[in-house]
N, C-alpha and C positions, 0 to 999 in steps of 0.2 A: 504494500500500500504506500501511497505516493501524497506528501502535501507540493500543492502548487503555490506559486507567487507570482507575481504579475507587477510588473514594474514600469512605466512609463517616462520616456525619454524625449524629453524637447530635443530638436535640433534645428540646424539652420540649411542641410543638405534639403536643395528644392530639385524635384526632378521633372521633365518635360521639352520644352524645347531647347533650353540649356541647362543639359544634366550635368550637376557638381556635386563634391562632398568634400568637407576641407580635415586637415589637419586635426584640426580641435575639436571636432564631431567623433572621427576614428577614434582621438586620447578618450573622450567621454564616453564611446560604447565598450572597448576594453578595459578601460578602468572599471565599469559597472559588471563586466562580466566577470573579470579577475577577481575582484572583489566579493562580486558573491559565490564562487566557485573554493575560494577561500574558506568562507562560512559556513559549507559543504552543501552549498546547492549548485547542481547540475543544471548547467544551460539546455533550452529546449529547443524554443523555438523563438522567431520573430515576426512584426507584421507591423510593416510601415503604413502609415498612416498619412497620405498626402493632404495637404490646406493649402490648396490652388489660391485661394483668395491671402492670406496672410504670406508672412517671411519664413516661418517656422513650419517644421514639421515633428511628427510624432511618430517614434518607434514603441509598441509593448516589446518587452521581451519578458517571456515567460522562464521559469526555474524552476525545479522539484528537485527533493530530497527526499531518502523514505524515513516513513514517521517510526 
């Protein structure tokens, strides 16, 4: 049996017709994964989250550990 966490991650990577991701985006999603792999939850999965209209976007990334 598995607990899950679910964690949301601002960023500024916009994709569409000029697709980017910078430096400081990449340090921010490995530091959250290292981080919680550290704590003994296991990376799952992810699901980016486009805001066509805003600057920012949103990744979840989900983690489990078993209980």
């Amino acid at each position: 049996m598995f607990e899950y966490k679910s964690e949301i991650l601002d960023t500024i990577i916009k994709y569409g017709v000029k697709d980017s991701a910078n430096d400081i985006d990449i340090a921010k999603i490995d530091e959250l994964i290292n981080k919680r792999t550290q704590e003994g939850w296991e990376f799952v999965t992810y699901s980016f989250i486009s805001n066509t209209l805003g600057p920012r976007n949103t990744i979840l990334i989900t983690f489990r550990q078993e209980k």
